[in-house]
C-alpha positions, 0 to 999 in steps of 0.5 A, spaced: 760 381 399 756 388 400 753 388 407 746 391 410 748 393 415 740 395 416 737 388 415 744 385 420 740 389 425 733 389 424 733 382 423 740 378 425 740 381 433 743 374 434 750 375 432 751 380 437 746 377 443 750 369 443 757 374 442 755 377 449 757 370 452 764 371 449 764 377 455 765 372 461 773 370 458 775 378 457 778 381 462 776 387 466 782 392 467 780 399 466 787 400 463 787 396 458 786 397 450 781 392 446 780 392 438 774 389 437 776 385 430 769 385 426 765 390 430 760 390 425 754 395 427 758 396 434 753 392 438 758 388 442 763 394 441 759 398 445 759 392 451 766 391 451 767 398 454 766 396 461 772 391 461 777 397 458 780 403 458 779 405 451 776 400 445 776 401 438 771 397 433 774 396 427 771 393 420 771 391 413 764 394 412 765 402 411 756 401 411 757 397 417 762 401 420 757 408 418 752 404 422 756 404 428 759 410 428 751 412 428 749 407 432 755 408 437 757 417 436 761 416 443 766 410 440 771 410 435 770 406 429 775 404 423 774 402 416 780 396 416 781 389 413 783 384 417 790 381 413 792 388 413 791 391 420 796 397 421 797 396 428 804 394 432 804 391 440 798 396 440 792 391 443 791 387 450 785 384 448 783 382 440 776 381 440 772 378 435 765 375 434 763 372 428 767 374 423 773 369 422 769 365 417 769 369 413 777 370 411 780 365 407 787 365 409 787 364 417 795 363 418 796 371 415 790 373 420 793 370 426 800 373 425 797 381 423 793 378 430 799 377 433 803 383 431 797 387 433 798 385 440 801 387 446 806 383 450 801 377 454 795 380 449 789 375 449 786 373 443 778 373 444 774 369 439 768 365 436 766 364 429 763 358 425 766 350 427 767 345 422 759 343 420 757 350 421 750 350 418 751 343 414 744 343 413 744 350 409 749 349 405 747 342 403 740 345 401 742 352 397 747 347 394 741 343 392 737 347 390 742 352 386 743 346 381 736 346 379 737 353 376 744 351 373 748 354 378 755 350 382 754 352 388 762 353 392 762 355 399 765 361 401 766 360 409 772 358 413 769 353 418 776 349 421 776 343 425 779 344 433 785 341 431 787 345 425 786 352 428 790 349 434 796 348 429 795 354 426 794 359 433 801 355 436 805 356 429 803 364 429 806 365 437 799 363 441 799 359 448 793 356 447 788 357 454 781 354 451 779 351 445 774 347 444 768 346 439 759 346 441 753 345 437 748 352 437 742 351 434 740 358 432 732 360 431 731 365 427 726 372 427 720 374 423 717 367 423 716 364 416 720 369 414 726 368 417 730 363 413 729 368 406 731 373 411 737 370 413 740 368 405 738 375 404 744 377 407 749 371 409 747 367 401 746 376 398 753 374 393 749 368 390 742 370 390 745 377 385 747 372 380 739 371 379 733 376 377 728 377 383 723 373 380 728 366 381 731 369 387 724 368 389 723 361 386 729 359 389 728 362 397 722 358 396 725 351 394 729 352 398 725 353 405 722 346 402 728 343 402 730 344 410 723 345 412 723 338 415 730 339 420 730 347 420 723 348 422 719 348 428 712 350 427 713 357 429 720 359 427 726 357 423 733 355 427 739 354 424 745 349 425 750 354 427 756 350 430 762 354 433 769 355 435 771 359 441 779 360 442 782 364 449 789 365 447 795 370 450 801 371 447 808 372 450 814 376 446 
């Protein structure tokens, strides 16, 4: 998926600003070096700065890691695909926030995860849970049938259990675990819901023209508008997964 890097940081603040709360589990140590995994437009990468001696953000994105490096001059940012990372006992901590849903395959992750770090290095991170945005996707499912599309979720959401299974067969020690609900309000009012399938729905609603893509974003805020809307603001059913892990080798 090609990812706006504009409208990410116009109207998707949240994704960084919930992802400061993952801060409290990095360790501060000014000699240490943290690879913030998905740094998207730098935001969190800029904060990790206080917790080490050197940070590099890293992204799949070229649109966002230009946003980044215009965002943030100072800081070094990379284009690099997380199955694939380059980097050998190189890392004390790998942060990410937001960003593990959206790779398919988590075993090759882990293990390029456990590659890149150091001996004792720290996995820090958070990304959706099992039922993450249940409501959303059953009603973009819905809808989508009625313009003769089969909607096939493209997120990876594992429960607990299955992530654990996954941490300890690639060589981590588990130091916390756990799942919670964060339901997420939206910015720009009633705009909000479009805004956000504009950017995390963007590869389905492309299948369309702009007049169905329309009609769509319509019926579908009709048909979560009784569990996502408050009167004032739209509020996603985010559910997140957040992990600190070390290794030892």
């Amino acid at each position: 998926m090609k990812w706006d890097s504009t409208l990410y940081d116009n109207k998707h603040s949240f994704v960084a600003e919930y992802g400061k709360g993952l801060l409290e589990f990095v360790p501060v140590d000014k000699e240490q070096r943290i690879l913030d995994l998905g740094c998207g437009t730098g935001v969190l990468t800029e904060q990790l700065l206080k917790y080490a001696g050197y940070v590099l953000g890293v992204d799949g994105s070229e649109d966002m890691v230009a946003k980044a490096k215009e965002n943030y001059p100072d800081i070094d940012f990379e284009v690099n695909d997380a199955l694939k990372l380059p980097y050998s006992n190189e890392w004390d901590v790998v942060f990410s926030n937001a960003v593990f849903h959206w790779i398919s395959d988590h075993d090759l992750l882990l293990k390029n995860i456990y590659n890149s770090l150091k001996p004792s290095g720290k996995l820090i991170c958070e990304f959706g849970g099992p039922d993450n945005i249940l409501i959303v996707e059953a009603g973009f499912t819905n809808v989508l049938k009625e313009f003769g599309y089969s909607y096939k979720s493209k997120f990876n959401f594992p429960t607990v259990d299955e992530f654990s299974r996954l941490l300890e067969k690639n060589g981590f020690i588990i130091d916390k675990i756990y799942d919670f609900d964060r339901p997420t309000p939206l910015q720009d009012g009633e705009n909000g819901l479009a805004n956000w399938a504009k950017q995390f729905l963007k590869t389905e609603l492309e299948e369309f023209s702009e007049e169905q893509q329309n009609q769509i974003l319509k019926n579908f805020e009709s048909r979560v508008r009784d569990k996502l809307w408050n009167g004032k603001e739209w509020s996603i059913d985010y559910r997140r997964l957040r992990v600190v892990a070390h290794v030892e080798k």
